[in-house]
Phi, psi and omega in degrees: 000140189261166193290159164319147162258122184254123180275163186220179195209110163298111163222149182270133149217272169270347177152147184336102182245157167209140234253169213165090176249124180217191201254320157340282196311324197278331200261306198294342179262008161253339150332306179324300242235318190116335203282114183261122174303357164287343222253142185270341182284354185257326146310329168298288167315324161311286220293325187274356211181027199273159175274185172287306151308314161298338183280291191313318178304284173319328168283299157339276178331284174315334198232022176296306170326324169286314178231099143278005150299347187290175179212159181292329177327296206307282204319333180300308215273032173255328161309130148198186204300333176322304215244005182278325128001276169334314174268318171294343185289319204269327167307299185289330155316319186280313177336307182242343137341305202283321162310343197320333174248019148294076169357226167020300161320327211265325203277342179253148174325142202259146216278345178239136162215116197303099188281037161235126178271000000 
């Protein structure tokens, strides 16, 4: 059987990256956090409320599959208040790339949102 095409969203940051929400990204960002992304009540409080650390976390998680040498420090220092819009926007993109034939996914608020509105 042949593999899956895992879609990914190609974003600039420190240099071209591309982001990649899978159950990797999901298992490494409840590590972070504690937080599980199955849970709809806790997806709902992301979506309403996520901090700055959790966003710094939500990126890390996407985009660790490419570099695992990376650290949250680095991803911390890619962030910044200019480009944070930007990266919840390509984020919440890998989001439903990845959900894309999930009902239910589709129907709920996308987990970044950038926490300086």
């Amino acid at each position: 059987m042949p593999e899956k095409v895992r879609p990914e969203v190609a974003i600039s940051l420190d240099k071209e990256r591309h982001l990649r929400f899978d159950v990797n990204a999901m298992v490494t960002f409840e590590e972070l956090t504690g937080l599980n992304l199955l849970n709809p009540a806790v997806q709902k409080n992301l979506a309403r409320d996520m901090t700055v650390a959790q966003f710094r976390a939500f990126l890390y998680s996407c985009l660790i599959h490419e570099d695992e040498k990376l650290t949250l420090k680095q991803v911390g220092s890619f962030i910044t208040r200019e480009n944070m819009q930007e990266i919840a926007t390509r984020l919440s993109e890998a989001q439903k790339l990845a959900t894309a034939g999930d009902k239910e996914a589709k129907e709920t608020a996308p987990l970044a949102e950038s926490p300086i509105g």
